[in-house]
C-alpha positions in Angstrom: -7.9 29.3 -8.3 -8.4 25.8 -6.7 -6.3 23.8 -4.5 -5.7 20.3 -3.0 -7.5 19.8 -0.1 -4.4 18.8 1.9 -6.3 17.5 5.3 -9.0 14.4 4.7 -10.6 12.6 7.7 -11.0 9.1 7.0 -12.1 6.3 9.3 -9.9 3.6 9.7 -12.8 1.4 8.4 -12.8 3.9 5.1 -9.0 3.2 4.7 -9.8 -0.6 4.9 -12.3 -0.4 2.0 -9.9 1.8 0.2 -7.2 -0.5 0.6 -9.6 -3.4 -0.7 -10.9 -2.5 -3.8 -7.5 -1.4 -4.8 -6.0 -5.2 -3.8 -9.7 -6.1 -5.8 -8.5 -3.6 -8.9 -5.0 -4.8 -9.0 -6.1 -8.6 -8.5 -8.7 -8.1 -12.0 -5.9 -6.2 -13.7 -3.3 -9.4 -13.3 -5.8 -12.0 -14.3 -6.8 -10.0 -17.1 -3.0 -9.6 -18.4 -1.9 -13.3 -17.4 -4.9 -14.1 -19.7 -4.0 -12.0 -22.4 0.0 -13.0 -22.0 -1.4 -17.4 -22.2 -3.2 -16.8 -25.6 -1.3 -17.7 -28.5 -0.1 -14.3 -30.4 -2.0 -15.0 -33.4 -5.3 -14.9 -31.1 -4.6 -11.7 -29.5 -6.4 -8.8 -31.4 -4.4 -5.9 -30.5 -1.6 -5.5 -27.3 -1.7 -3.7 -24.7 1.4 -1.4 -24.8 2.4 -2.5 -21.1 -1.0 0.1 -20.5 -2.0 -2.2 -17.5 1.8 -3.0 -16.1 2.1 0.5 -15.2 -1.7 0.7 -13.5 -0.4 -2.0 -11.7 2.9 -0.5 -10.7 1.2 2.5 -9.6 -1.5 0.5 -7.5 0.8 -1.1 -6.2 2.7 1.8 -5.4 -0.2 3.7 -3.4 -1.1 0.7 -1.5 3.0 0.9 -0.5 2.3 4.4 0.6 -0.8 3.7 2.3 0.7 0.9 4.5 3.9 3.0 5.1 1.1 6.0 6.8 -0.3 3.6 8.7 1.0 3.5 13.2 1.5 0.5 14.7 1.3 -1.1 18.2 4.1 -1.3 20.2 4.2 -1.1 24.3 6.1 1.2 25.8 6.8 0.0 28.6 8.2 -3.4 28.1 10.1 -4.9 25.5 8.3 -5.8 22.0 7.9 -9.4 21.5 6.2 -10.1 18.2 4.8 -13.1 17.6 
């Protein structure tokens, strides 16, 4: 039986693409249902069922879990002064 390959070895520059066609996917999605939601309901052929809310909940949800993956500079050695 298959399984889920558990370890992946992406680049840094591989997450980066990832990460931008997803902000590209969930960028078309909105303007497509802020269109959609502008036309007057007489003009709109059939709706959507809330289909592409929840794409863009769960985009937004892996790009979330992406960022929260990701390690972060901070010196060791003295204090952390962001900025």
């Amino acid at each position: 039986m298959a399984r889920y390959n558990v370890n992946f070895e992406l680049s840094v520059e591989d997450m980066e693409l990832i990460e931008g066609a997803l902000r590209r996917s969930k960028s078309e999605l909105s303007s497509q249902l802020f269109d959609e939601s502008a036309q007057p309901a007489n003009a709109q052929t059939a709706p959507s069922g809330g289909e592409g809310d929840e794409e863009i909940r769960r985009i937004h949800d892996l790009l979330g879990r992406l960022h929260n993956q990701k390690v972060f500079y901070r010196p060791k050695t003295a204090p952390y002064i962001s900025g």
